[in-house]
C-alpha angles and dihedrals in degrees: 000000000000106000112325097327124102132207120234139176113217105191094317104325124096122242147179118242110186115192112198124191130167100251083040091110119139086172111046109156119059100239091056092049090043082049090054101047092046091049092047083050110051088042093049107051084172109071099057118234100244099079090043086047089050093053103047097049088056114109108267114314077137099159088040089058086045090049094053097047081054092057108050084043088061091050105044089046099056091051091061085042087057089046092051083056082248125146116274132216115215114239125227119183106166105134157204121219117188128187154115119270123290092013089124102265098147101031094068094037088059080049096055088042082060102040094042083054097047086046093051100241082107129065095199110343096206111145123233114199126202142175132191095277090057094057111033123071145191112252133035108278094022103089085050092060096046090042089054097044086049099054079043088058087054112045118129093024131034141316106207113195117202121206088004087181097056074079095073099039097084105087127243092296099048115084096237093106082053098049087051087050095064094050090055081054099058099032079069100044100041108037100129101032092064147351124246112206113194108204136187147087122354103230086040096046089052086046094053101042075053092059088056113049085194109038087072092068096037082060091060094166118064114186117179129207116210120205105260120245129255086261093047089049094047084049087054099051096057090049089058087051097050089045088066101029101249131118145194115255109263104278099034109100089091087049086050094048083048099055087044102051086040090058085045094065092042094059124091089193115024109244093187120178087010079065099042083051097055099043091051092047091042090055093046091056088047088052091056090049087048093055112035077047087053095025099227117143109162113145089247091049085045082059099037120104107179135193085272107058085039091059093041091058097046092056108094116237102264090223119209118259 
């Protein structure tokens, strides 16, 4: 086991297994993480510093941020490995990310696509994102076809599958298994030319890694993503603000925890910064009613979100029956 990652043989190749919990966190207090990323940066000129930057300015996701760094540790390590003459251990980075919604899956998938380009273990790291509906098609043959032009897409980045496990829900006669299998297929043709990254929910995903004895070891490298907390959120929440130059009225962070801890409860399944997302977007849009309907456009009254347009968001549509 080094840091987190450990060291695996699948069949006779070498591979990374992360394991990520919550309480899995090497680097707990902030000037110890700063300390890291600054570190990783100067010593890899590289990588760039926007997408490290980017990732290290996102709410919590601490051990995820840890992780990545990992990662990239492993691999660059293993190149200058290669250069010494030394023997090197094959990296496979394809990937599970299980979460909740909104707990910042893609983003940082669209981040490692990025860093893995800038550090040269990518030829491109674009990231190319499906659904079901992306890969299976209607007709035999057919699945094949739109699973194929999809891990060509994505050749030389990522593929990130979202809901991997909507694939096996289908029944014998739907293409879905063949549309896995063609994944299988390219995972192993293409293991070192991109990274497919499979994403949902955590019970799902464990349920579909169960249908397939051997898709759990092809996906060497688990992330999980925990459901933020109320604080994270409420930082969230201001980031999104700033982003788009707007801010609450002075008081109104308690209002705001309030209205977030209040959406929590009402959810069966946490949505979390999808939530956040939609109350911020939903208040902005109340703002503008609220000025062209008073006619006040000062530049103080364009940034101001006040206690009304917070409690208006946070009323659910009463839809017409």
């Amino acid at each position: 086991m080094w840091g987190g990652i450990n060291i695996a043989v699948h069949g006779n190749r070498p591979v990374l297994r992360v394991v990520s919990t919550r309480g899995a966190r090497l680097y707990e207090d902030t000037k110890t993480q700063d300390r890291l990323f600054k570190g990783f940066s100067k010593s890899s000129h590289f990588l760039g510093e926007s997408a490290l930057e980017e990732l290290n300015s996102l709410v919590g996701l601490s051990h995820i941020k840890e992780l990545v760094f990992e990662i990239y540790a492993f691999a660059e390590v293993q190149k200058r490995r290669s250069k010494a003459g030394l023997a090197e251990e094959n990296t496979i980075l394809h990937m599970i990310f299980k979460g909740n919604p909104g707990t910042g899956k893609t983003t940082i998938a669209r981040i490692l696509g990025r860093l893995l380009f800038q550090g040269g273990l990518l030829d491109k790291g674009h990231v190319v994102e499906v659904e079901r509906a992306d890969l299976v098609g209607e007709y035999i043959g057919h699945t094949a076809q739109k699973t194929r032009e999809s891990i060509r897409k994505a050749l030389g980045g990522i593929l990130f599958i979202d809901e991997a496990y909507s694939l096996a829900r289908g029944g014998e006669k739907d293409f879905g298994k063949e549309c896995i299998d063609c994944i299988v297929k390219g995972m192993e043709d293409h293991a070192k030319d991109m990274v497919f990254i499979l994403a949902g929910y955590p019970r799902e995903i464990e349920s579909f890694l169960n249908t397939n004895p051997g898709l759990r070891s092809r996906f060497p490298i688990h992330l999980s993503f925990p459901d933020y907390t109320v604080d994270e959120l409420v930082k969230i929440a201001c980031l999104m603000l700033k982003k788009r130059e707007y801010r609450l009225a002075d008081g109104l962070l308690s209002l705001l925890e309030n209205i977030i801890k209040e959406k929590i409860e009402q959810e069966t399944i946490p949505s979390n910064a999808r939530m956040v997302r939609n109350l911020i977007e939903k208040a902005i849009r109340r703002q503008a009613v609220r000025l062209v309907s008073d006619g006040s456009f000062s530049r103080q009254d364009l940034m101001l979100i006040t206690s009304r347009e917070l409690l208006e968001s946070s009323v659910a549509p009463a839809w017409p029956r």
